[in-house]
mmJSON file of the N, C-alpha and C atoms, coordinates in Angstrom:
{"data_MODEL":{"atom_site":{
"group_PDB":["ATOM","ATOM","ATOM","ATOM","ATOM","ATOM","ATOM","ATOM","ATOM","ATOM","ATOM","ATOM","ATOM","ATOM","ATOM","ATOM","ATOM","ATOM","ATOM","ATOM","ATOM","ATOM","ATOM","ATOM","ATOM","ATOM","ATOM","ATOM","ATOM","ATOM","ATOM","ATOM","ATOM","ATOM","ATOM","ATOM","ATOM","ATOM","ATOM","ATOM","ATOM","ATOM","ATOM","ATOM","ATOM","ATOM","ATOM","ATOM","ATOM","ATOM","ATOM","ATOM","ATOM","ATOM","ATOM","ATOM","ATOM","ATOM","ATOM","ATOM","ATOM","ATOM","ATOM","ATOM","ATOM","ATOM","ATOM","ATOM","ATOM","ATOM","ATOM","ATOM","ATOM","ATOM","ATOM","ATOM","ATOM","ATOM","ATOM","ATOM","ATOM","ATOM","ATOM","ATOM","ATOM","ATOM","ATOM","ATOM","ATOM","ATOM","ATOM","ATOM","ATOM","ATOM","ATOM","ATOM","ATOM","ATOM","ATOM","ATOM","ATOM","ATOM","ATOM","ATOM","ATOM","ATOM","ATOM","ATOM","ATOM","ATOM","ATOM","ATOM","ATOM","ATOM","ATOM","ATOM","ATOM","ATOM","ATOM","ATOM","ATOM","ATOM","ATOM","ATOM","ATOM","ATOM","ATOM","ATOM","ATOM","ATOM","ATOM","ATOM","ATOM","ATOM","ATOM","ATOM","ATOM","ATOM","ATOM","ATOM","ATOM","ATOM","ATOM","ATOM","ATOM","ATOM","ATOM","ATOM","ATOM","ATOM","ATOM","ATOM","ATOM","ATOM","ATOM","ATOM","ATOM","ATOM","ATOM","ATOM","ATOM","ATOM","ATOM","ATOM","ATOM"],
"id":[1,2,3,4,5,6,7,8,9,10,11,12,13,14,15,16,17,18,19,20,21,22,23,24,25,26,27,28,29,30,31,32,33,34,35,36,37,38,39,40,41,42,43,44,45,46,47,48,49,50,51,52,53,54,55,56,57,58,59,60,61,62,63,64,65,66,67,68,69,70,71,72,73,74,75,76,77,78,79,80,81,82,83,84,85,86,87,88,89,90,91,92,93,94,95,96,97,98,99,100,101,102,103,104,105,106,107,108,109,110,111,112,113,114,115,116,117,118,119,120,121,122,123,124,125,126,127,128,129,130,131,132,133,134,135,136,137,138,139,140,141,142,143,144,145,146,147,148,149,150,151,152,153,154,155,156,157,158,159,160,161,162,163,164,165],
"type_symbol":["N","C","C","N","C","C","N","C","C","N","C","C","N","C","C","N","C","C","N","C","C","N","C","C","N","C","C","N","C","C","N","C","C","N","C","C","N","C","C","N","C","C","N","C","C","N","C","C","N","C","C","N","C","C","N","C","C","N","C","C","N","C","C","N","C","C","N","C","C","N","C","C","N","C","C","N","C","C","N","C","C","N","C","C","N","C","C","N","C","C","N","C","C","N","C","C","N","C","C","N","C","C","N","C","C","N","C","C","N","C","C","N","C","C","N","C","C","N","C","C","N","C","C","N","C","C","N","C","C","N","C","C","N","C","C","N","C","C","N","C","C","N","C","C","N","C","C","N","C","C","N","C","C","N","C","C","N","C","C","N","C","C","N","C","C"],
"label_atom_id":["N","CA","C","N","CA","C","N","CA","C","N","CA","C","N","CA","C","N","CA","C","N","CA","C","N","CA","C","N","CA","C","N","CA","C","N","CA","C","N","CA","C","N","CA","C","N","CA","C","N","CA","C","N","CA","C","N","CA","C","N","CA","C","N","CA","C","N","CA","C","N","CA","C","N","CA","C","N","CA","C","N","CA","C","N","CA","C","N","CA","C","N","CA","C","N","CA","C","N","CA","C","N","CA","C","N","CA","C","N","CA","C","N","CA","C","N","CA","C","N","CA","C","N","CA","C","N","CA","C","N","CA","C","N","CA","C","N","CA","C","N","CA","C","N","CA","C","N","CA","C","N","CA","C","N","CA","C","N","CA","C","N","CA","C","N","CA","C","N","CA","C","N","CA","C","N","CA","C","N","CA","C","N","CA","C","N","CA","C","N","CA","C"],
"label_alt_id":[null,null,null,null,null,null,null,null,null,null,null,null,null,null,null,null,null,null,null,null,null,null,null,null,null,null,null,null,null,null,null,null,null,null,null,null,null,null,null,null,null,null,null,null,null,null,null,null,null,null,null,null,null,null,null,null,null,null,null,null,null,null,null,null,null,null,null,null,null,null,null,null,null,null,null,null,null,null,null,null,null,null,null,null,null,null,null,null,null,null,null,null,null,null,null,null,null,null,null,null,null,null,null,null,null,null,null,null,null,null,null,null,null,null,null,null,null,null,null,null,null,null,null,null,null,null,null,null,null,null,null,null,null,null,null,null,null,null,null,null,null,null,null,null,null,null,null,null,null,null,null,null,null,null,null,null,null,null,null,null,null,null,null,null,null],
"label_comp_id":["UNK","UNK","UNK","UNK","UNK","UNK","UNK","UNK","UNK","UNK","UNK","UNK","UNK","UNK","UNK","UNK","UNK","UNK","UNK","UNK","UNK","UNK","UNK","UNK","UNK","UNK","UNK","UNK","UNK","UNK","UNK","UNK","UNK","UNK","UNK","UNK","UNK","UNK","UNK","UNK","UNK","UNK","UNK","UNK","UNK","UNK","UNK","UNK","UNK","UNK","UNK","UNK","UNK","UNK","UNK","UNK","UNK","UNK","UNK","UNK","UNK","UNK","UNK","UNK","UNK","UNK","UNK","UNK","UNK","UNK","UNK","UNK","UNK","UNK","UNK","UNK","UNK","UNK","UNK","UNK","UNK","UNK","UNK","UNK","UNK","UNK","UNK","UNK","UNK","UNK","UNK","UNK","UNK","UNK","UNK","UNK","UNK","UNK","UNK","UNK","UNK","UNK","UNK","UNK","UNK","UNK","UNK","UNK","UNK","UNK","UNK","UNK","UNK","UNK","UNK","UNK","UNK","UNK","UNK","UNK","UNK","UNK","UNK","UNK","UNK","UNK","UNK","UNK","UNK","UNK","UNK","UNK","UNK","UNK","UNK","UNK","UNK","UNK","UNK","UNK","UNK","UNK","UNK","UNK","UNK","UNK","UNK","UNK","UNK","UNK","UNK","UNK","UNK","UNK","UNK","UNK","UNK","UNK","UNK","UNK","UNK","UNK","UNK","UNK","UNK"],
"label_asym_id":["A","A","A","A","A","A","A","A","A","A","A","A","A","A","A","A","A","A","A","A","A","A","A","A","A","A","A","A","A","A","A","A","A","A","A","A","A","A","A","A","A","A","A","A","A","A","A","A","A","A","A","A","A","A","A","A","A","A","A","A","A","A","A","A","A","A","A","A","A","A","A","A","A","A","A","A","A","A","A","A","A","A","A","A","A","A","A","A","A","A","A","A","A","A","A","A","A","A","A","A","A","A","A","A","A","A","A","A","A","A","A","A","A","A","A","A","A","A","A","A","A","A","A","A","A","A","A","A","A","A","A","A","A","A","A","A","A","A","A","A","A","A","A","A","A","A","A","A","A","A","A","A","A","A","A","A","A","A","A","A","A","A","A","A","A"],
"label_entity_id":["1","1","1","1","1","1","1","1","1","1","1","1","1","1","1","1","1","1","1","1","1","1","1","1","1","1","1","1","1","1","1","1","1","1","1","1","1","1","1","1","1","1","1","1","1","1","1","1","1","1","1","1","1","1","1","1","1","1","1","1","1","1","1","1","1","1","1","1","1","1","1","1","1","1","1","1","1","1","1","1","1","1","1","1","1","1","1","1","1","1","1","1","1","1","1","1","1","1","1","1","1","1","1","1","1","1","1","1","1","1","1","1","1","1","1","1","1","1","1","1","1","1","1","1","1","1","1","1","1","1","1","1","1","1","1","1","1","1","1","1","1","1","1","1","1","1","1","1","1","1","1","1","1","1","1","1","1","1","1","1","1","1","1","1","1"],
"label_seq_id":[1,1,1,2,2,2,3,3,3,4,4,4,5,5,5,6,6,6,7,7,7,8,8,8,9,9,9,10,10,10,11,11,11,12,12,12,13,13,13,14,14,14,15,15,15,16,16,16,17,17,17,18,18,18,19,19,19,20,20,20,21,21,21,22,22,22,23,23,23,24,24,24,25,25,25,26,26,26,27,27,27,28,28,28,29,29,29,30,30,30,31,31,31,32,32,32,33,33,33,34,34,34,35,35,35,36,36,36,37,37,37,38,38,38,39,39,39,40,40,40,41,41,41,42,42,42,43,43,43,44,44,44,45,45,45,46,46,46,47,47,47,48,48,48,49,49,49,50,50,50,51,51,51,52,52,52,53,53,53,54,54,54,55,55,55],
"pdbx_PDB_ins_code":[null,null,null,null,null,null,null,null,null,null,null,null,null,null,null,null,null,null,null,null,null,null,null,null,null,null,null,null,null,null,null,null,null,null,null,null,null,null,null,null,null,null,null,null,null,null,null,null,null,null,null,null,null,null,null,null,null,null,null,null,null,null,null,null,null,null,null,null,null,null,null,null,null,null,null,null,null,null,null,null,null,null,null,null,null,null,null,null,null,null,null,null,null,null,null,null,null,null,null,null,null,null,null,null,null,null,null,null,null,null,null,null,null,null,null,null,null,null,null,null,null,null,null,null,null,null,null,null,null,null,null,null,null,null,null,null,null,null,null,null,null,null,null,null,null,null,null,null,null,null,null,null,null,null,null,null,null,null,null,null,null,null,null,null,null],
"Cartn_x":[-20.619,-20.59,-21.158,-22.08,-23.053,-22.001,-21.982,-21.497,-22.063,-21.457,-22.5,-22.267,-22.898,-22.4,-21.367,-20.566,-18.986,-18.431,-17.984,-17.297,-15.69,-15.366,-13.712,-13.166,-11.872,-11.485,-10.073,-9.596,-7.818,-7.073,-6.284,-5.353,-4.44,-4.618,-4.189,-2.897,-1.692,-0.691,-0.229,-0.828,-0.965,-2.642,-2.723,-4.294,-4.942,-4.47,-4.487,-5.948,-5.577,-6.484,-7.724,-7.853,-9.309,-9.777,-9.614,-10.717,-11.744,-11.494,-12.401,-12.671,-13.175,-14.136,-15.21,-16.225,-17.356,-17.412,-16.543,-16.773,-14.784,-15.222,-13.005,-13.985,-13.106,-13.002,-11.54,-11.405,-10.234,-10.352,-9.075,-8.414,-7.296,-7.973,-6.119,-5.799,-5.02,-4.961,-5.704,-6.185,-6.686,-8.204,-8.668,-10.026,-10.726,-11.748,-12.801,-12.847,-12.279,-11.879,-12.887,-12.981,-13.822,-14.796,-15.797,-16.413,-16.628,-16.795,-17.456,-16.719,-17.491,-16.701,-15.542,-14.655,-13.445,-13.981,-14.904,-15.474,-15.961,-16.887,-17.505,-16.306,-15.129,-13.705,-13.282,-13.186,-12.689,-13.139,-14.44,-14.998,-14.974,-15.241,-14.58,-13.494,-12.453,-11.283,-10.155,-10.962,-10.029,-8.719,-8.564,-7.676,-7.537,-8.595,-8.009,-8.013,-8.473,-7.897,-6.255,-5.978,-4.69,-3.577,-4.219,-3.652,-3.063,-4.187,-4.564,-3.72,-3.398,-2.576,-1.06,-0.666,0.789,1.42,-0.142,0.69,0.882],
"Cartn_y":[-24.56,-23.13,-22.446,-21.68,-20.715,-19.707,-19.398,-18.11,-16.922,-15.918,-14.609,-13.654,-12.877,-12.166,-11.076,-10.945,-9.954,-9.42,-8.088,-7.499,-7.62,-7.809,-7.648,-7.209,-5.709,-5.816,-6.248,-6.301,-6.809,-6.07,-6.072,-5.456,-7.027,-7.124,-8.107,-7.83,-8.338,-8.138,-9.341,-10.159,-11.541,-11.508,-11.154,-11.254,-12.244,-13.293,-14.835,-14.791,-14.392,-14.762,-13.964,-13.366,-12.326,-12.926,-14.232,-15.163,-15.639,-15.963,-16.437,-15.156,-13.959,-13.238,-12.849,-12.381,-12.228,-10.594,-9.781,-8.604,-7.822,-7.735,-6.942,-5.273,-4.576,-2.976,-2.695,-2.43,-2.32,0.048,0.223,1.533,1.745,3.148,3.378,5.007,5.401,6.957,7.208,6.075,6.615,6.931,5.816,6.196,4.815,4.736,3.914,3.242,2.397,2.67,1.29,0.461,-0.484,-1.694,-2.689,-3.109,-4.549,-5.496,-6.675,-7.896,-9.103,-10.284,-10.902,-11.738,-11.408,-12.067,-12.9,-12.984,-11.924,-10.906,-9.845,-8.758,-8.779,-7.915,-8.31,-10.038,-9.948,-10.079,-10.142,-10.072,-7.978,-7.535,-5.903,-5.823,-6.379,-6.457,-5.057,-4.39,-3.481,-3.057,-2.12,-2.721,-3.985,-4.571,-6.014,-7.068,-6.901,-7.74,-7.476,-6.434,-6.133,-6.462,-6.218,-6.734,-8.172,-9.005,-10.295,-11.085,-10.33,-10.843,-10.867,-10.087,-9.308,-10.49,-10.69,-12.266,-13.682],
"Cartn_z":[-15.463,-15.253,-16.495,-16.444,-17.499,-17.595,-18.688,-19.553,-19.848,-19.183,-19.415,-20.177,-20.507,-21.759,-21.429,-21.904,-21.618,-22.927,-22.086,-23.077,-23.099,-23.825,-23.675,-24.754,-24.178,-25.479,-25.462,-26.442,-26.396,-27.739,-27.699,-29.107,-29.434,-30.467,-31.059,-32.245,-31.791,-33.122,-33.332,-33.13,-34.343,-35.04,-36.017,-36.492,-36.63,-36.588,-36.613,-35.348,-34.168,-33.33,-33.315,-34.258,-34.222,-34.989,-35.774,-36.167,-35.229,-33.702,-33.018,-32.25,-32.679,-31.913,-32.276,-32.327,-33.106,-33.468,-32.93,-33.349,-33.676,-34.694,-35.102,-35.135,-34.385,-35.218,-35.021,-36.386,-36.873,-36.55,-36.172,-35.782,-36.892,-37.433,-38.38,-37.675,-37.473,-37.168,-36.352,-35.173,-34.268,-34.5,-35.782,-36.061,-36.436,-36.04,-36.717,-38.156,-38.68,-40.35,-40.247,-39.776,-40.14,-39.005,-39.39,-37.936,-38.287,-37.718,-38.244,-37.986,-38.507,-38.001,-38.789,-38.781,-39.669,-41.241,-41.164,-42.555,-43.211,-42.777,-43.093,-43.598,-42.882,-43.353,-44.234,-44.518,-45.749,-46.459,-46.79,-48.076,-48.602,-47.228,-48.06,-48.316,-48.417,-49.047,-48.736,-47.423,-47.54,-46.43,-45.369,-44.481,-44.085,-43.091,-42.403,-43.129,-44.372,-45.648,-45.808,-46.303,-46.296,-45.229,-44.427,-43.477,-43.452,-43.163,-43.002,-43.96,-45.071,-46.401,-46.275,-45.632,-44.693,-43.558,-42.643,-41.854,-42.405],
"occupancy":[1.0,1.0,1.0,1.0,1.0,1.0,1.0,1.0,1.0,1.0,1.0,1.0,1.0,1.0,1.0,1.0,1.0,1.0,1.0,1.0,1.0,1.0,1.0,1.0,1.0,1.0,1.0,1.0,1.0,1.0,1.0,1.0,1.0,1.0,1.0,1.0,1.0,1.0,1.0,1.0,1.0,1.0,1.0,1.0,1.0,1.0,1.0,1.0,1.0,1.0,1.0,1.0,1.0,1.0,1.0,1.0,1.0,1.0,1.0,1.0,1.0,1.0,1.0,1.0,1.0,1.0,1.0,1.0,1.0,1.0,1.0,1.0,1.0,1.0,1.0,1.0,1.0,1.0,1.0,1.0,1.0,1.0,1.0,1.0,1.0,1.0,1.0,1.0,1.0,1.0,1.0,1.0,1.0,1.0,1.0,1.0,1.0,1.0,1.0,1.0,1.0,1.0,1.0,1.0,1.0,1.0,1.0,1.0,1.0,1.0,1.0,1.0,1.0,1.0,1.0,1.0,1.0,1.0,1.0,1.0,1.0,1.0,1.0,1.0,1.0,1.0,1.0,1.0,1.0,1.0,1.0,1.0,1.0,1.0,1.0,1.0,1.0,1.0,1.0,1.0,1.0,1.0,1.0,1.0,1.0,1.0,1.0,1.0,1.0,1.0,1.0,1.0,1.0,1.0,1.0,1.0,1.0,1.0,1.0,1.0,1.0,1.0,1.0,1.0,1.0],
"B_iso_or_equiv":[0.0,0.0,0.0,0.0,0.0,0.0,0.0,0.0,0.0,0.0,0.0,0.0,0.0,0.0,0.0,0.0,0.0,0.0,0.0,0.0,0.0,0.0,0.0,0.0,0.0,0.0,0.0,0.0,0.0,0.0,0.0,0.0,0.0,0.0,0.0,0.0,0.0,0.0,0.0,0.0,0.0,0.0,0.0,0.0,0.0,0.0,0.0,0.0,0.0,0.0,0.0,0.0,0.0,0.0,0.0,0.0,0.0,0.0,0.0,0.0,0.0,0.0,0.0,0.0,0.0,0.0,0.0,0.0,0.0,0.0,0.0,0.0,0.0,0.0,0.0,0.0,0.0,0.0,0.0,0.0,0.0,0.0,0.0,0.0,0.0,0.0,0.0,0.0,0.0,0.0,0.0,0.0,0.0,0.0,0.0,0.0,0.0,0.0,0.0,0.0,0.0,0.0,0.0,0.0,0.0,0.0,0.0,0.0,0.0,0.0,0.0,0.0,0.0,0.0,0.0,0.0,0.0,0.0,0.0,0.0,0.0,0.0,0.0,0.0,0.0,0.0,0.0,0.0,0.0,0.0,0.0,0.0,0.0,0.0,0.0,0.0,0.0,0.0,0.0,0.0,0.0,0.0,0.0,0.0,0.0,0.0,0.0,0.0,0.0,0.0,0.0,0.0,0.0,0.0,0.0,0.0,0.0,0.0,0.0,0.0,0.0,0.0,0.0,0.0,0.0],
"pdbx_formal_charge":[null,null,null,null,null,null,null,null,null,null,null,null,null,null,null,null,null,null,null,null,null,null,null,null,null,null,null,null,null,null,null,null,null,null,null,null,null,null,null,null,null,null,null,null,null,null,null,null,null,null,null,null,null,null,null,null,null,null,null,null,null,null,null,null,null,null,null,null,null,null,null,null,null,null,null,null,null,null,null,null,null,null,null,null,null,null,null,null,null,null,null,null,null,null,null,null,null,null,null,null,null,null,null,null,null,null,null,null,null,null,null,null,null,null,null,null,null,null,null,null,null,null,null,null,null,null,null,null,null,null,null,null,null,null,null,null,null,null,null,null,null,null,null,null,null,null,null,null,null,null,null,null,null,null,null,null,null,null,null,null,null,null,null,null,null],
"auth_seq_id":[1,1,1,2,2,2,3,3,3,4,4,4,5,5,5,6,6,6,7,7,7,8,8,8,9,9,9,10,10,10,11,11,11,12,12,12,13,13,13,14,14,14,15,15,15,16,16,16,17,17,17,18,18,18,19,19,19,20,20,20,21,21,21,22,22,22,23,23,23,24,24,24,25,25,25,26,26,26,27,27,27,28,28,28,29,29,29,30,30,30,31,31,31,32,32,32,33,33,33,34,34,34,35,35,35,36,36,36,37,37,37,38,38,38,39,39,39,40,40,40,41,41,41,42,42,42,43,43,43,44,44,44,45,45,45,46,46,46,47,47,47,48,48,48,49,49,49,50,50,50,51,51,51,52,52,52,53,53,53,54,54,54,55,55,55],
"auth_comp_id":["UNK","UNK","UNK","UNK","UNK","UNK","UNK","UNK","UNK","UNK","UNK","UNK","UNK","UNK","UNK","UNK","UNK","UNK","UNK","UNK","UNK","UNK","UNK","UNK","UNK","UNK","UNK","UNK","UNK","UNK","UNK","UNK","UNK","UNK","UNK","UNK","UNK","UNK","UNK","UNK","UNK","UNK","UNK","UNK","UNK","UNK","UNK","UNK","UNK","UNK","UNK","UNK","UNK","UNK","UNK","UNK","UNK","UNK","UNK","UNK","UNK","UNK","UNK","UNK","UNK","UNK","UNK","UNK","UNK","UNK","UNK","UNK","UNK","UNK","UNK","UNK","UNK","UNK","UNK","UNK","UNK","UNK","UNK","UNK","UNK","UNK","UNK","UNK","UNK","UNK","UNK","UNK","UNK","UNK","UNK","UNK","UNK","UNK","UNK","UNK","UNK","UNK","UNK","UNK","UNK","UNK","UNK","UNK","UNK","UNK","UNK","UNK","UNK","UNK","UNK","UNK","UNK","UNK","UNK","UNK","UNK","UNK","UNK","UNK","UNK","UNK","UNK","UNK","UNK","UNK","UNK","UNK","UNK","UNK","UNK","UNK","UNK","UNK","UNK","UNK","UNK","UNK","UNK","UNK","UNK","UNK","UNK","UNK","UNK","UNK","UNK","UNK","UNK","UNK","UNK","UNK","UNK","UNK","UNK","UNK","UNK","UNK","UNK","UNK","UNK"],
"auth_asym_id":["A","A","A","A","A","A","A","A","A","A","A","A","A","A","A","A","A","A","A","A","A","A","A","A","A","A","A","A","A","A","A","A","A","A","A","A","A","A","A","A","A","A","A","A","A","A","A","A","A","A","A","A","A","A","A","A","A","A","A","A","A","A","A","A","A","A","A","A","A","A","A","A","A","A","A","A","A","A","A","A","A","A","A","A","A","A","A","A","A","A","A","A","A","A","A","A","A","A","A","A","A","A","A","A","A","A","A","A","A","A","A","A","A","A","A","A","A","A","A","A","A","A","A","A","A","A","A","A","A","A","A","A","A","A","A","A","A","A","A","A","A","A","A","A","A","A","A","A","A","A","A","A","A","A","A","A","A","A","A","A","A","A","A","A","A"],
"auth_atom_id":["N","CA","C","N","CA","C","N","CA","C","N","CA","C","N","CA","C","N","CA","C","N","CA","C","N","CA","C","N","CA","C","N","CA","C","N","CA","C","N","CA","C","N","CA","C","N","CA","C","N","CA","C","N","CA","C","N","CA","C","N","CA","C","N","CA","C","N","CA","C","N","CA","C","N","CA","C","N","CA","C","N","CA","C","N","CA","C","N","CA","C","N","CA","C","N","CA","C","N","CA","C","N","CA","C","N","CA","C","N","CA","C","N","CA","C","N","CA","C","N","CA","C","N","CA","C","N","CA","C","N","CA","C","N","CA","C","N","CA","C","N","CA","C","N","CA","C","N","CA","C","N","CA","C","N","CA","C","N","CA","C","N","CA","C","N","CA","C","N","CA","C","N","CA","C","N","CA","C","N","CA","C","N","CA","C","N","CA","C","N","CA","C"],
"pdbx_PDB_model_num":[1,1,1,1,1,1,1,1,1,1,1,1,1,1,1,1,1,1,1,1,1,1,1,1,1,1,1,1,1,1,1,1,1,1,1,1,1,1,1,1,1,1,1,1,1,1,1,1,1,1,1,1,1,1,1,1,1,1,1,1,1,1,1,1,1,1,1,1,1,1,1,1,1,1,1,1,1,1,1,1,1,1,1,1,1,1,1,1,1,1,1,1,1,1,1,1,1,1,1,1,1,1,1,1,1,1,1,1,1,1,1,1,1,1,1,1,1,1,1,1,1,1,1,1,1,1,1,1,1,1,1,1,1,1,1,1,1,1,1,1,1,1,1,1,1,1,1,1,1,1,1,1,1,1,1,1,1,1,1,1,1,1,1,1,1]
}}}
């Protein structure tokens, strides 16, 4: 079975599993605070770093 390209989104409150997605946007206040893959987050070191440090 071929794989087609899909969107999905999910809310995640174990952060653990947004290692295997290719795209995190992270929401604070209901806003856009950050975008990218979870390597790309943590090297900015800033929310989903913080985060990520917390679980």
């Amino acid at each position: 079975m071929a794989l087609s390209s899909k969107t999905i989104i999910f809310i995640a409150h174990r952060l653990s599993i947004a290692r295997i997605t290719n795209n995190i946007t992270v929401i604070d206040n209901g806003k856009i605070v950050e975008q990218g893959s979870h390597e790309e987050l943590l090297k900015n070191k800033s929310l989903y770093f913080k985060l990520m440090q917390t679980q």
